[in-house]
C-alpha angles and dihedrals in degrees: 000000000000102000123175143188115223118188115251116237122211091240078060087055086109099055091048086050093058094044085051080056095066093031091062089050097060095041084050081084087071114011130063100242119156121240092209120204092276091063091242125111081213095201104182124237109222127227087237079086095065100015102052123066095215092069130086120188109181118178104225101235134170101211097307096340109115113214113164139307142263129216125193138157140192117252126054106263083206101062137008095266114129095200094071124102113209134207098231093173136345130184140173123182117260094243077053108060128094095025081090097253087132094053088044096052096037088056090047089056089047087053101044088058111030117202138056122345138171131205123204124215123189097233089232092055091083084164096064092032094067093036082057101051087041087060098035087055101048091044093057100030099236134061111292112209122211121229121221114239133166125217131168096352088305119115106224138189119208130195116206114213122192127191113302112266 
C-alpha cells in the first residue's frame, strides 16, 4: 500500500482540528476528556506545530486519500536526551485500521528521521499498546518490549526504537 506522509502546512491547520476531533473521541474510552456544549472536545492544536523546528506534523495519506496524522518532535519527553524523536500523537481513522496504513505510516516516520525514538502509551490504551509493539517489532526485527514509566500521575508504557538493521 503506498502510504505517505505529506507535511502539514499552517494554512492545513483546519484539516488537522477536525481530525483531533475524532482523535479525541477515540482517546475519550480511556482518558477524561470533556465533550463541551458545542459537541466538540475542542483540544486545542497548538502553533509549536508550525512555529518550532523540532516538530514535525505530517497529514497519512494514500495518493490523495487522507487517513490520519502523525506528530513527532525532536527531544525524549522522558529524559532530558535531545537525539530522540519522539511520537507526540498518531492517529489513523477507524475504517482504516487493521489494512496496515498505520504500520506503514509509522515506518515512513521512522525512516524519515533515522535514529532513537521512543513511543508513549498510556498503560490503559491496551489498543495502541499492542499496535505499537506490532510496529516496533516489525521495524527492528525482533520483539520490542515496553518499559513501564509514570509521569505526571499517568502510568505509561515506552517503547524504545534504534536504527533499522
Amino acid at each position: 500500500m503506498p502510504i505517505s506522509l505529506h507535511p502539514i502546512s499552517r494554512d492545513e491547520a483546519p484539516t488537522l482540528r477536525n481530525l483531533f476531533e475524532l482523535y479525541a473521541y477515540d482517546f475519550s474510552e480511556t482518558v477524561p476528556l470533556e465533550l463541551h456544549a458545542s459537541g466538540r472536545f475542542e483540544v486545542p492544536v497548538p502553533d509549536r506545530w508550525w512555529d518550532d523546528a523540532e516538530h514535525f506534523p505530517f497529514f497519512i495519506r494514500e495518493n490523495e486519500r487522507l487517513y490520519g496524522f502523525a506528530l513527532a518532535r525532536r527531544g525524549s519527553r522522558i529524559t532530558t536526551a535531545t537525539d530522540v524523536m519522539d511520537v507526540a500523537e498518531f492517529f489513523v481513522i477507524r475504517g482504516a485500521r487493521g489494512k496496515g496504513v498505520g504500520a506503514a505510516a509509522a515506518h515512513a516516520l521512522f525512516a524519515a528521521f533515522p535514529g532513537r525514538w521512543e513511543i508513549r502509551v498510556r498503560h490503559t490504551n491496551t489498543l495502541a499498546k499492542r499496535f505499537w509493539a506490532r510496529v516496533a517489532h516489525t521495524w527492528a526485527g525482533r520483539p520490542i518490549a515496553s518499559e513501564a514509566f509514570t509521569a505526571e500521575d499517568v502510568a505509561w508504557d515506552v517503547f524504545r526504537l534504534g536504527d533499522r538493521r
